[in-house]
N, C-alpha and C positions, 0 to 999 in steps of 0.2 A: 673662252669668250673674251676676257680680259685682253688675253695675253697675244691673242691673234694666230698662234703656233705652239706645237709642243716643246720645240724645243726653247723659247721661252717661256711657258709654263714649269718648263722644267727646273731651268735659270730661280722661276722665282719661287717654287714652290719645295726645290728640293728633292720633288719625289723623279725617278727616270720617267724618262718617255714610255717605255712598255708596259710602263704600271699607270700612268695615263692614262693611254690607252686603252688596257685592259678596264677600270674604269668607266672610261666615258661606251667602251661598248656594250658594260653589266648594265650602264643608267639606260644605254637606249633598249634594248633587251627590256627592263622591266619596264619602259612607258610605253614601247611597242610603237616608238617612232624616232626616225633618222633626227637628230639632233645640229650635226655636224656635216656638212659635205666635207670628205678629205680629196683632196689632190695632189698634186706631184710636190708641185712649191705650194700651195696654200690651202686651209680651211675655212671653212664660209658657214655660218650660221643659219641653218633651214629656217620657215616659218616657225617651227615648232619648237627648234634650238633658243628663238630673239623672245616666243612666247612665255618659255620654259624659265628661261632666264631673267626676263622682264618679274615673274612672280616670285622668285627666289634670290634677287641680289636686296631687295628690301630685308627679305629674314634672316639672309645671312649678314648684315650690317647690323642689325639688331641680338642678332647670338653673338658678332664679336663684340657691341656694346657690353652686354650681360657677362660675356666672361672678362670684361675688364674691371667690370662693376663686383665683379666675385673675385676677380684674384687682389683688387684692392683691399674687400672686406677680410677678406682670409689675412692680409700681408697685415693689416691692422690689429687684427685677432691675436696673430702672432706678436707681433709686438708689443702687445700689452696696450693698445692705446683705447682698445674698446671691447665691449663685450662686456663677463658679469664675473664677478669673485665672491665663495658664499663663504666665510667662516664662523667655527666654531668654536666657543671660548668654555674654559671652566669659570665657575662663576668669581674664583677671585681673581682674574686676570681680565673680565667682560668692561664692565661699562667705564671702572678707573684706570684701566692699561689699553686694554683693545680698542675703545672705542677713541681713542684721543689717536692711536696709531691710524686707524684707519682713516683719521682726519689727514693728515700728514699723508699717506698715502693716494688719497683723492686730490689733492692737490697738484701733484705727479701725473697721475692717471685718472684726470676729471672723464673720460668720456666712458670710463668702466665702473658699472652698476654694483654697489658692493651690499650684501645683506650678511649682518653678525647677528648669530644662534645665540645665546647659551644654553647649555650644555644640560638638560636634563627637565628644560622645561616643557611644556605640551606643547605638537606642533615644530619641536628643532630638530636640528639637523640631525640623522645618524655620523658620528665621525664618519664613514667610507661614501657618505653624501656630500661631505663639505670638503671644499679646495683646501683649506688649512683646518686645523684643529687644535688648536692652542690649550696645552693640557701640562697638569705636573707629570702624570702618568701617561702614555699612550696604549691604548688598547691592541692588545694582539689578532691583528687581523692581516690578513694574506694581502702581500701588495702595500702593507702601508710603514710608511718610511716614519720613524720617528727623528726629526733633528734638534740636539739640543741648543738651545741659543741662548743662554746664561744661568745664572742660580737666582734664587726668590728668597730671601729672609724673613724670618719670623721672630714674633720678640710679643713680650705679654706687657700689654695695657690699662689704664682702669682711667676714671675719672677722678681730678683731682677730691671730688664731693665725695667720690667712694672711698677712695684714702685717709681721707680725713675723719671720717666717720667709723672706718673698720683699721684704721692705722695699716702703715706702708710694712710690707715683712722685708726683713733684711737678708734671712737666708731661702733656700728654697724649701727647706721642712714647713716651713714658714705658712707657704701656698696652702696648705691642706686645712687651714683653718677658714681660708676664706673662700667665698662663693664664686666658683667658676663659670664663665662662659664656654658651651665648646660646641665643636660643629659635629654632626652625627659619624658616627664611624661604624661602618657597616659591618663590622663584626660585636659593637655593643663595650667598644674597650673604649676609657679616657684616658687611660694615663701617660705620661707627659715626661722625656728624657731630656733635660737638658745640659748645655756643655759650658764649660769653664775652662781655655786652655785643656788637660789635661785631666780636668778633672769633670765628673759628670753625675748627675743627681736625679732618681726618676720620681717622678710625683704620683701621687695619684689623689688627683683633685675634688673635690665637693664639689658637685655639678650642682649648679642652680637652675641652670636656664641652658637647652641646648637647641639647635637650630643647625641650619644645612646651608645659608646664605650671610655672607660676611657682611653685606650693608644692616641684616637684625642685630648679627652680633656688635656691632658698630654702634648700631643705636641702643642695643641694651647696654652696650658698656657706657655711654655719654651718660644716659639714662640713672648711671651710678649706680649698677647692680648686681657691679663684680667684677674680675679680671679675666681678658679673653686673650688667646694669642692670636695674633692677627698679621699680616704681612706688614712688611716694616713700610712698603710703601705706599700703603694705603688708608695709614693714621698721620701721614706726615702734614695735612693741613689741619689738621686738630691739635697737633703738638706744635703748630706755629702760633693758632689761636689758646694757646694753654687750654682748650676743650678736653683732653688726652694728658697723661703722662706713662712714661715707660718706670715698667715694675720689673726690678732686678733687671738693669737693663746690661748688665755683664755674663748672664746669663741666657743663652739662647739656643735654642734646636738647630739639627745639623739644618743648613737651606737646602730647598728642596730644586730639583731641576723645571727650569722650565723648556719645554717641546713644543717645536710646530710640525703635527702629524698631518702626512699628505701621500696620496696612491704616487705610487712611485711616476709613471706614465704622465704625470698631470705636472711635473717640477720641469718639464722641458717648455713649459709656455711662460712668458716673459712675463705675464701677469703674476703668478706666482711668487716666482723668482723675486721678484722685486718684493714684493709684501714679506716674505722672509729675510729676504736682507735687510728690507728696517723692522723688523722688529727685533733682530738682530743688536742693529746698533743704538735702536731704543732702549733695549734692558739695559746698558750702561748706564743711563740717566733716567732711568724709573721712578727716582723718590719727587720726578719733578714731571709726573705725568696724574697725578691725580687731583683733578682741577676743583675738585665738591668738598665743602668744607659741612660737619655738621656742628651743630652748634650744643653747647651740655645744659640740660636743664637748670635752670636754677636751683641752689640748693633750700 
């Protein structure tokens, strides 16, 4: 109808004449009326052809609106400039690592919805639910890619008040006198290897107080209640406030790896990708991502 002739319909459409053809005589077949008058040199639009087409060039203007309007959303999908990323943190890496990343990340990618899990609370994510999984360990599960993206150090802390009151130990035999913080270990074991150069010393500590979240152990340590190991960078604004001081600070456990676990299939979308690469280049400067300082009781 546009085109006046098959053979520019052909021109513009790509497909041959015969298949046209074939075609326009399956549509008149199914409406059960002549659409086209054909002649030698031209085609002419019957009543039923200008009728047919009067009701269908509106909807076809409207399905190519819609598929512009979808291959833009998909192109943006793709790109990472929109849509949603749900991650999931272990809980020493959530709200003093993760969540400052994800700040950093939005800023990049304002028009993508971000929701951060941790890891074990009611209601979060399953890892093989979330886009990332940000863990020291990754779970073995079919399809799921663990990549490492730096090491995590640990180092044992107390309050100057607890020091003071239970005296600082010089060596690590030292430890066993005094009251531990530690976080649960699901086989029911505390004890504690640490390194020295070459040399290595394993503890096994007086648990006083034990718990499964590092912001408790945090506060029971301000609190003055003992010494907990804790990731080095997430005492470093208590050690700027003197709130914190490191105990045997020569002495340290191997670091532990940090992962961003994700279904293999899901690291080809640019949203991803991007959120791994900074957090990537975030762990380099980790001691300067934890922005909450707590304060230590008065002695």
């Amino acid at each position: 109808m546009r085109s006046g002739s098959l053979t520019r319909a052909e021109q513009r459409s790509g497909m041959s004449k015969a298949s046209l053809s074939r075609h326009l005589a399956q549509l008149e077949a199914s409406l059960g009326a002549e659409l086209i008058q054909r002649g030698s040199r031209h085609m002419r639009p019957t009543e039923a052809g200008r009728a047919f087409f009067a009701r269908c060039e509106p909807m076809l203007g409207e399905l190519a609106q819609r598929l512009d309007d979808a291959r833009t959303e998909v192109q943006d999908l793709s790109a990472g400039r929109t849509g949603s990323l749900r991650v999931l943190a272990d809980p020493q890496f959530g709200t003093a690592f993760v969540c400052q990343v994800v700040r950093l990340y939005m800023a990049s990618y304002p028009g993508v919805h971000c929701r951060v899990d941790i890891a074990g609370m009611p209601g979060s994510l399953a890892p093989d639910e979330a886009d990332c999984y940000v863990c020291a360990e990754a779970p073995d599960m079919p399809d799921l890619v663990a990549k490492s993206i730096g090491q995590l150090g640990f180092g044992l802390y107390a309050s100057p008040q607890y020091l003071a009151r239970a005296g600082a130990p010089d060596a690590p035999a030292q430890l066993a006198g005094h009251d531990a913080i530690v976080m649960h270990d699901a086989l029911g074991r505390a004890d504690l290897t640490l390194l020295r150069g070459r040399s290595h010393a394993v503890i096994h500590p007086h648990v006083a107080f034990s718990t499964n979240d590092h912001w408790v152990m945090k506060t029971l340590c301000l609190d003055g209640l003992g010494i907990a190991l804790m990731p080095d960078y997430f005492v470093q604004p208590e050690l700027r406030h003197h709130a914190l001081a490191a105990v045997l600070p020569e002495w340290k456990p191997a670091p532990r790896r940090i992962h961003c676990a994700f279904k293999r299939q899901r690291y080809t979308g640019a949203k991803l990708r991007g959120f791994v690469d900074l957090m990537a280049r975030c762990v380099v400067d980790i001691d300067s991502f934890n922005l909450y300082v707590g304060g230590a009781r008065p002695a």
